[in-house]
N, C-alpha and C positions, 0 to 999 in steps of 0.2 A: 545363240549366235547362228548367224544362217552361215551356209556352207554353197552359197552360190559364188561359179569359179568367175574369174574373172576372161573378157570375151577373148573371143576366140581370134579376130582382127590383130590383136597385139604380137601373137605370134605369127605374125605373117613378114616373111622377110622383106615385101616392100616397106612395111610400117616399122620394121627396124633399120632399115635403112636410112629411111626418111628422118626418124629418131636420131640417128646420128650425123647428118647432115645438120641437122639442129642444133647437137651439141657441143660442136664444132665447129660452128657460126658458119655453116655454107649451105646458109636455109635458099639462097637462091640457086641453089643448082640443082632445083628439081623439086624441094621437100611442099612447095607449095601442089603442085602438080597430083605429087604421088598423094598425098592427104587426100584431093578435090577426087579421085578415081576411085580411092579406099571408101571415101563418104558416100559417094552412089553406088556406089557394089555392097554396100552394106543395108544401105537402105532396101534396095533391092532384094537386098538375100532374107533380109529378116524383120525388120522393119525402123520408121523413125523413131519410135521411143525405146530400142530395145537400148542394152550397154554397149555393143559393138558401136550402132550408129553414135550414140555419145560421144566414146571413146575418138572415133574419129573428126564429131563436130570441136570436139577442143582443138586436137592436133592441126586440124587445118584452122581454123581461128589463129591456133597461135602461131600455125604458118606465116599466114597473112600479113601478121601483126609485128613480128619480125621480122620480114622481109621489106614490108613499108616504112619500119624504125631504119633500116640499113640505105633505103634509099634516102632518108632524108638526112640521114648522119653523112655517108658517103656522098651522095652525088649522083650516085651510076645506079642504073636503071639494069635491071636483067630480067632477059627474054624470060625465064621462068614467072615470071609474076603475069605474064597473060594467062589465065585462068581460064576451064574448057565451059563453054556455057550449058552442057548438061551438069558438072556438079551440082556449080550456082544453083540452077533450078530446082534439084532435087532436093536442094539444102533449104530454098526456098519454102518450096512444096510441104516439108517436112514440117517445117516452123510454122508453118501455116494450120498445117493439120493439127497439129498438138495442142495449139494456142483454140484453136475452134471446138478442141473436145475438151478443154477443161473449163470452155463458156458456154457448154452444155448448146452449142450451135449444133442445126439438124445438120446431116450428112448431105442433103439436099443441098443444103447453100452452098455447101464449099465448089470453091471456083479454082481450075486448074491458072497459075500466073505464067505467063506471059513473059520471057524473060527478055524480050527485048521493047517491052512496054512499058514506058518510066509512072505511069498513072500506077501498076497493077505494083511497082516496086515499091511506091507511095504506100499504095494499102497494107502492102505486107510489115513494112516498117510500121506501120498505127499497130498493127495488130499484135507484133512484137515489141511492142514500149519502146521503138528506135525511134520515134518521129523527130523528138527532139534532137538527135544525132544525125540524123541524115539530112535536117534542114540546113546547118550551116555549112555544111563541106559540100551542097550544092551552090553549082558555080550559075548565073543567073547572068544573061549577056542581054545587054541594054537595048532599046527597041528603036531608039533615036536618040538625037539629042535637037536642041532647041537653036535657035537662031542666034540667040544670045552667047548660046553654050560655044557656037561654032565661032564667036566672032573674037571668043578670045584669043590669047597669043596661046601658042603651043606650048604647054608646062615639058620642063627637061625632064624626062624618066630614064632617061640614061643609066647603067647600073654596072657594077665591074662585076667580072667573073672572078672564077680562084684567084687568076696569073693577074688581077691587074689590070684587064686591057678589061674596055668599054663592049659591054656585049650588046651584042646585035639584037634587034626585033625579031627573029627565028631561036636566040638560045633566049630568048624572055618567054616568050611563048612555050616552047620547050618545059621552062620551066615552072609552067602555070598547069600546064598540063599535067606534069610530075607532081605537083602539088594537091590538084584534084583527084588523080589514082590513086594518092595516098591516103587522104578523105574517107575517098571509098572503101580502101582496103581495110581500115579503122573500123569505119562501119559497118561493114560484113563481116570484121572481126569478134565486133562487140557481139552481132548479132549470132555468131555460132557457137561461143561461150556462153552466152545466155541460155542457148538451147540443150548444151551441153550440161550446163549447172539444174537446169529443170527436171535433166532426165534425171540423173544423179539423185537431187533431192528425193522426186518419185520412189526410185527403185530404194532409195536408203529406210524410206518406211515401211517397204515389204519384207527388206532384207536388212535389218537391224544389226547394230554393232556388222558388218562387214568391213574388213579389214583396205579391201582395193579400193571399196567406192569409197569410204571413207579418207582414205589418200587420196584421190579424184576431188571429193567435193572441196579439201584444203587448197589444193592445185589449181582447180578452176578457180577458187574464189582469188587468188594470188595472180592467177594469170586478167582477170576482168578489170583488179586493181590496176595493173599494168597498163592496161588500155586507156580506162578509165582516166588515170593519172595524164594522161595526152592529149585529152579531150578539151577542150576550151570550157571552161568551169564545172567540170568534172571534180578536181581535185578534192575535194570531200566526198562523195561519191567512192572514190578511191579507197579513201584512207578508213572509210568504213567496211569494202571489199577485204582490205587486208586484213582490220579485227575481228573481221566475221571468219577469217582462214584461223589465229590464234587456239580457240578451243579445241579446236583437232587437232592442232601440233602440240598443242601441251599435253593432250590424253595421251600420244602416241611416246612423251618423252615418258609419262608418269606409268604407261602398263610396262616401257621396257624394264627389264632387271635391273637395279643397280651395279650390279656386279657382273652384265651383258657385257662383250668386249667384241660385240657383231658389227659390222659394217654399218648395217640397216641403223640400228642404236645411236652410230656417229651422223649418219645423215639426217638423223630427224632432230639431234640437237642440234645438226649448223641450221636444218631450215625453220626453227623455229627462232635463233638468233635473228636469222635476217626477214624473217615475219617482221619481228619487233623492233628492226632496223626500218621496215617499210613504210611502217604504222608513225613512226618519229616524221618519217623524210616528206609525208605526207601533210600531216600536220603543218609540221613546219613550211611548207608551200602555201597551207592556207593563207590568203589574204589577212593582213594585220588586222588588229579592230573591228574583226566582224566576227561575227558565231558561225561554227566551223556548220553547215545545214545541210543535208541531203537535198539534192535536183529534183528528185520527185518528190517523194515522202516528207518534205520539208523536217523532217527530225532533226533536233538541236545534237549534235554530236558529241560538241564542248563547246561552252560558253566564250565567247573573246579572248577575257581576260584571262581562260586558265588554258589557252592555244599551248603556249609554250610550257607549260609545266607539263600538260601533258604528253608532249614531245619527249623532252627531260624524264617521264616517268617509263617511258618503253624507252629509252635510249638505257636507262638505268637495268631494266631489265635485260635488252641485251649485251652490254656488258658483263655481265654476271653469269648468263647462259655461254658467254662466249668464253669466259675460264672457265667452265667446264667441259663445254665443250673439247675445247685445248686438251686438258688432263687429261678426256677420255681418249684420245689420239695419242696421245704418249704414251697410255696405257697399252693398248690396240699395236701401236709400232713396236712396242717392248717384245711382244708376241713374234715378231716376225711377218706379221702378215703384211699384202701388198696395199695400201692403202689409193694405191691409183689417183684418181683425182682430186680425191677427197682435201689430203692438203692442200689445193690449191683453192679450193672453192671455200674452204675455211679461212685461207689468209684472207682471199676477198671479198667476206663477209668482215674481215678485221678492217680491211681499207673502208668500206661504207662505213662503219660503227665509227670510225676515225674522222669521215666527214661531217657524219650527224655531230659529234662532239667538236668539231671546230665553228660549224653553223651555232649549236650553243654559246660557244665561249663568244663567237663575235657577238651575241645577242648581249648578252654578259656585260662586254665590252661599250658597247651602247649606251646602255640603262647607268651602267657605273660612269659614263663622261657624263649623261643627262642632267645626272643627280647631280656631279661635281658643280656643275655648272649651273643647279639652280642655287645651290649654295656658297656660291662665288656672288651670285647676283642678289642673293637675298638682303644682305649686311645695305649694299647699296640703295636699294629702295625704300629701307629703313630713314635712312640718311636724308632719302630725300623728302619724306613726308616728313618729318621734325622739323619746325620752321623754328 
């Protein structure tokens, strides 16, 4: 087992801070910012492929990626989401580099990018497998239109806001804008989890069985799901990020003691329940009637026909993880000890397991009226072919 500690970044009080602005859902009041400062002082101090820089390319990803979920949930827009254009770059820079030395490119070629050059941003996404993600959330403004085009009547694109009232051509635009930064922020999100999950993977071969990266590589795989999962036919993609996070949560519930009554213990069976909460909700988003396929790799996931059972078969799982879960909290409170948030992130892993299982039942529901109703109908077609 290697004994390599985990970096030195994590202890730094702005990266706990930022931590907790996160876990307390007030990622826009800064946590993007303090991430993007942490990620070029790291690069800087020690390098892109060390664990410090990692550790920071997820946290700012999953800044990003949280803060552009909030805007599109909410509405509102906050000043911390301008980002300083030296992170960007360095984050850039970084991905660039890493991606060039593991394609055995001479040190010659590499080219410093550009950060306010949309062609050099182009390249950098080819080079980090984002092309196909950066192509649709670019917004592409039309060159003309044609004589014919012009001589139609004016189509109504009128549109209400929250309250009701008919918004204006300044809150549409507004909102197209918001729509595109969010785009982006996806995209650059994908792209620093990506580079975070690579270094991870790296350093896991030199540093076998480790305990931190190994929680990292679960986490990043959980967090790219996330993303993933948002992306316009992503959604398999996803739902493979989150089984590929499974095998590390399940090692981590199988090395702890049965008879453990540590905190650590209790969180790593809620997050393997909601792994396999993830892995259900995903599936089940898949398109009907098609085989669930990977975006790049074209890998068959699961066939059509067995979408939903396979749903059904991690939704079963996490149920079962989730009483034990429970017990082990009962157990653990029995002690006196503080369990802090822990109950609470437990019930709302019970509220998702509750939803996968009503998405079931209505599936359920479905297929049992289908059937009724071919066998309502059968007797009569009978009837009608016997002359």
């Amino acid at each position: 087992m290697s004994n390599v500690s985990p970096p030195k970044v994590i202890s730094d009080p702005r990266f706990k801070g930022a931590r907790t602005l996160m876990k307390t859902g007030r990622v826009n009041e800064g946590a993007v910012d303090i991430f993007a400062t942490l990620l070029e002082e790291c690069i800087n101090t020690y390098s892109d492929s060390s664990l410090e820089a990692a550790a920071c390319f997820y946290e700012y990803g999953n800044a990003l990626f949280r803060a552009a979920e909030s805007i599109s949930t909410d509405g509102v827009e906050s000043n911390s989401l301008s980002k300083p254009d030296n992170p960007k770059e360095a984050a850039a820079n970084a991905a660039q580099a890493r991606l060039e030395s593991k394609q055995e490119i001479s040190k010659s070629s590499s080219k410093t990018i550009d950060e306010n050059t949309g062609e050099d941003r182009k390249k950098l996404g080819n080079l980090s497998n984002s092309e196909k993600l950066a192509i649709p959330y670019k917004i592409e403004g039309t060159s003309g239109t044609s004589e014919e085009e012009n001589s139609k009547p004016a189509e109504n694109t009128s549109r209400k806001n929250n309250q009701g009232n008919e918004e204006s051509e300044e809150e549409r635009n507004n909102d197209e804008i918001e729509n595109q930064s969010s785009g982006d922020d996806y995209t650059l999100a994908l792209e620093m989890m990506e580079n975070a999950y690579g270094i991870f993977e790296e350093k896991l071969t030199q540093h076998p069985n480790n305990d931190w990266i190994l929680h990292q590589m679960s986490r990043t795989l959980q967090g790219l799901g996330d993303v993933l999962r948002v992306l316009p036919g992503r959604t398999a993609d996803a739902a493979d990020a989150y089984s590929r996070a499974l095998p590390y949560l399940e090692e981590f519930v199988k090395t702890n003691s049965k008879d453990s009554l540590e905190l650590n213990s209790l969180a790593d069976r809620r997050l393997l329940v909601e792994a396999n909460i993830l892995v259900a909700e995903a599936l089940l988003e898949c398109e009907a009637g098609k085989d669930v396929v990977t975006s790049e790799t074209k890998d068959i996931l699961v066939m059509a026909d067995e979408r939903v059972d396979f749903a059904r078969g991690y939704y079963d799982k996490a149920r079962d993880e989730l009483q034990e879960t429970v017990f082990l909290m009962g157990r653990i409170a029995a002690t006196g000890a503080d369990l802090g948030t822990h109950k609470e992130d437990i019930c709302f892993a019970a509220t998702l397991l509750m939803g996968v299982g009503e998405t079931l039942a209505v599936h359920d529901e479905e297929i049992q009226s289908n059937s009724t109703e071919d066998k309502a109908i059968t007797p009569i077609a009978k009837k009608h072919k016997s002359k």
